[in-house]
Steps between C-alpha positions, in 0.01 A plus 500: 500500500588179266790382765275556779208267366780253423639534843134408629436224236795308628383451840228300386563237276438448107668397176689686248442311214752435220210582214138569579452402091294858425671619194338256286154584549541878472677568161145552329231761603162342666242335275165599558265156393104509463275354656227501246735222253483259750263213473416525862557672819482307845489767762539351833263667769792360765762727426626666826478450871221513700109379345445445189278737282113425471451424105218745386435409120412167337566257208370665182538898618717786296727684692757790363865535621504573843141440605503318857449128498489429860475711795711572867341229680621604851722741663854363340363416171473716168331445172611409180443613139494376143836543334302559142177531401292163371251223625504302827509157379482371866619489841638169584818364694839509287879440637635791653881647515587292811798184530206240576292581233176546650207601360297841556183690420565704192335690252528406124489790253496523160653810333275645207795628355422848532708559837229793614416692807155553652333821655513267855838560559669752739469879443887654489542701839808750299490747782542208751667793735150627509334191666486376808694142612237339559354533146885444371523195725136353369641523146799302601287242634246498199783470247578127639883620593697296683864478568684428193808388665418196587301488799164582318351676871244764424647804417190718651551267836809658523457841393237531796504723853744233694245551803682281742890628391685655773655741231340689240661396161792812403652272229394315174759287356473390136663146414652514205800293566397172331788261638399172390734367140330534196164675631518877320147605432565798765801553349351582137175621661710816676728545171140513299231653741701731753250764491223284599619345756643846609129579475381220726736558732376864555129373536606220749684862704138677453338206701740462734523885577093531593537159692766549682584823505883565622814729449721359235300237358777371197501232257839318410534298203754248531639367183793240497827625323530293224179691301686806405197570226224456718710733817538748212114487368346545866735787561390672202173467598541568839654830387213577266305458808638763743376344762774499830336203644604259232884419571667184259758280706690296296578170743760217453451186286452272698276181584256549647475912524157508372340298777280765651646527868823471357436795269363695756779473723772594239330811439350623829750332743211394714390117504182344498428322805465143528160378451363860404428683116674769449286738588576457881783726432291770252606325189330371192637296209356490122627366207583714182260314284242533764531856506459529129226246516336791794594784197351322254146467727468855590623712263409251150208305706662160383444196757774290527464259185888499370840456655859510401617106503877402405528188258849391534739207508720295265181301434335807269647602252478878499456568848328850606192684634143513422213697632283251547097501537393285772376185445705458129621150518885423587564282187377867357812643612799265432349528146553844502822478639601244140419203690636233687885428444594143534661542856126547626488248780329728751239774562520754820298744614734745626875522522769231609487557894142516541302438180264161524486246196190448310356204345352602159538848318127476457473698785371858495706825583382629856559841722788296639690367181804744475734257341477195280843350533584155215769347633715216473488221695577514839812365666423216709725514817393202766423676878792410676535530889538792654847610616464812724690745281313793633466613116118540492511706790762726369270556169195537678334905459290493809728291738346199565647177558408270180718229640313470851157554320580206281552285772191595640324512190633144433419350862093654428628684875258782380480680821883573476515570172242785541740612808760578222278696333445301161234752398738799438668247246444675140624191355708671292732125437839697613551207771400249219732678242774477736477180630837261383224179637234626296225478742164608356441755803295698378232220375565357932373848541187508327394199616513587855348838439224332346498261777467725730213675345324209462564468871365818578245400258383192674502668826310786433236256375552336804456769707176598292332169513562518921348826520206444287441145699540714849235735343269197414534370825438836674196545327385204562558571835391811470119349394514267735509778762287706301236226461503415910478807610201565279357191616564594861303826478222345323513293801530745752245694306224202510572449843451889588159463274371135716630718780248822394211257398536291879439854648259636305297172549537561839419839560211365234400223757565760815252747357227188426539364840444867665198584250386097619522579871351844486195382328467207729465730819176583638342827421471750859219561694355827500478717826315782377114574694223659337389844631134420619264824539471698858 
């Protein structure tokens, strides 16, 4: 099975990397830290894709652990809950995990210190075999899970009937191949909660069974190679399970295997279409925290208010994972790792391909934050021009062209860089890695994306503002009409009424002239005789 998925994987691009820097970061067992130590907790309501949560408590209320702060506001939107139990100080803009910096409505709470649940929370569903989906897929959505592995989409969204999918889904794969260097949170998460993930995944196989009901409906867990503690965990547990649908496929390190389509296609064979999810071919893709996160909600009723997140580099000094509370400040967690070593030059969110530097460590941990990587700094290599290797193409995973979409990118020729498909770009950084020029591609690529949204953007206003100005001037139109036409019938009606009162004066004026002349005639003579006697 191993050489086949190798044989596949070479066909379409990637990096074997010389080190992918894990070891360091998983020598220690994961720290649990509390929330209710922390001076403060900024919980961003903006913390996955789609609308933002409608806050639903205000400055000066108690809430306990879990209690729901702000709720779905929309159909891709889910709510989010207090990581500990305290006082709302407020609900006020604060910087956000994000490169620029920006600012975002967030709610400030202070722990009491006493870290306890409520009565509010969610009732444990044990017997979640007993239940229908629909009340397993409303728990999903009320626990504020989202996609731990980086994409943050609503994991209920995904979970739901895929109405307008030409196939019914027959496999769930389970990403827990964690390519990117020094990210390992999955990696100790598997060695440490196997069974519970196990357990999600087996919930996730209840929904999809009563959605979509279909003959061998499995689940494969890909795991890359190098985690022989983790593969040996989630077989343990999959054995303890007894359960033929759950099948572990160990898969080739290799950069970047845990990209979702390019999971899916080393352990189905099939691949996802260009420009289409992955259910268009009756598949569906979860992470492995995700599906412990889904565990954790049904069976425990625990919303999603901690994560796994990696603190790692040669800028920390003892480098390992934490389970984390959301909304515990970053500076929080280097601290806990011993601190800052004096090769701290930069902090990333993420890993080394695709992880995105942030300005300040004041920043609180979000649903997204997997890694926190301290690293040195970073080797400054002037863009030189291109030279047409062909090398970025060879390392691309979904076949693109990099080199002809940064020419386009470059010229602002959106229209053909769309023709080469820039949106099935994962921006992964293999073209960038690979690149003897070093040519930022991948930050060319970005910028036309966003370009091109803003594009679509604009027109779409466009297109709005034309119809609604069409609609004004048809109604306008419209009244126009509306008000001659009334004015013609009360026309047409007052004429018809002059027309009725001319006639009935006349037949008025007929009947006086005949009652005039039959008066004036004389009255006639009588011819009768009188009978006179014989």
């Amino acid at each position: 099975m191993l050489a086949r998925l190798r044989q596949w994987w070479q066909h379409t691009g990637g990096l074997e990397l010389k080190d992918y820097h894990k070891t360091a970061s998983t020598q220690q067992p994961v720290r649990k830290l509390s929330a209710s130590t922390a001076e403060e907790i900024v919980i961003p309501l903006q913390q996955h894709t789609g609308q933002p949560p409608k806050p639903i408590v205000q400055a000066g209320d108690f809430v306990y652990k879990g209690q729901v702060l702000a709720v779905a506001n929309g159909r891709i939107s889910v709510p989010v809950h207090a990581s500990t139990s305290g006082r709302i100080q407020a609900l006020e803009t604060r910087p956000i995990a994000h490169p620029s910096g920006l600012n975002d409505l967030c709610v400030i709470l202070i722990p009491d210190g006493q870290d306890q649940w409520g009565d509010q929370g969610l009732p444990p569903i044990t017997d979640y075999q007993a239940v229908s989906a629909e009340c397993l897929h409303q728990r999903i959505s009320e626990a504020g899970i989202v996609g731990l592995g980086g994409a943050v989409f609503p994991s209920a969204i995904k979970l739901q009937r895929p109405e307008s999918s030409p196939s019914p889904i027959t496999t769930l794969v389970i990403n827990g191949a964690e390519c990117e260097p020094y990210i390992t949170c999955d990696d100790m998460l598997m060695r440490e909660q196997a069974a519970e993930i196990i357990g999600g995944c087996l919930i996730m196989l209840q929904v999809l069974q009563e959605y979509t009901p279909a003959q061998g409906l499995n689940c494969f867990i890909g795991i890359e190679d190098n985690k022989p503690q983790a593969i040996a965990a989630m077989q343990t547990a999959i054995d303890q399970a007894n359960d033929p649908r759950l099948k572990l496929i160990p898969v080739p390190t290799q950069y970047p295997t845990g990209g979702e389509r390019q999971l899916i296609t080393l352990l189905t064979g099939r691949e996802v279409p260009s420009g289409s999810r992955p259910t268009a071919i009756g598949v569906l893709c979860h992470n492995v925290a995700t599906a412990r996160a889904i565990y954790q909600a049904v069976v425990l009723g625990q919303p999603l208010i901690t994560r796994y997140v990696t603190v790692t580099g040669q800028g920390v000094v003892r480098p390992q994972n934490f389970e984390v509370p959301l909304g515990m400040r970053m500076q929080t967690l280097i601290e806990a790792a011993g601190g800052y070593t004096s090769k701290a030059q930069r902090l990333i969110m993420g890993g080394s391909m695709m992880g995105v530097a942030l300005p300040s460590d004041q920043l609180p941990v979000v649903k997204a934050t997997n890694c926190l990587w301290v690293s040195e700094p970073a080797v400054s290599n002037p863009p030189l021009p291109c030279i047409r290797c062909g090398r970025c193409a060879e390392a691309c995973p979904v076949n693109l062209l990099p080199q002809q979409m940064y020419w386009y990118a470059r010229a602002r020729d959106l229209e053909k860089v769309e023709q080469q498909h820039i949106f099935d770009c994962i921006e992964c950084g293999c073209c960038a890695y690979v690149c003897p020029s070093h040519l930022p591609l991948v930050d060319y690529y970005r910028y036309a994306k966003a370009d091109i949204y803003a594009q679509r953007e604009a027109r779409a206003k466009a297109d709005l503002a034309r119809e609604r100005h069409d609609f004004h001037q048809e109604r306008i139109e419209r009244a126009k009409r509306e008000k001659a036409e009334k004015l013609a019938k009360h026309k047409a009606a007052a004429q018809n009424k002059t027309a009725d009162t001319a006639d009935k004066q006349a037949a008025i004026q007929a009947a006086l002239a005949r009652a005039q002349a039959k008066k004036a005639q004389p009255a006639p003579l009588s011819t009768a005789t009188e009978d006179k006697p014989a």
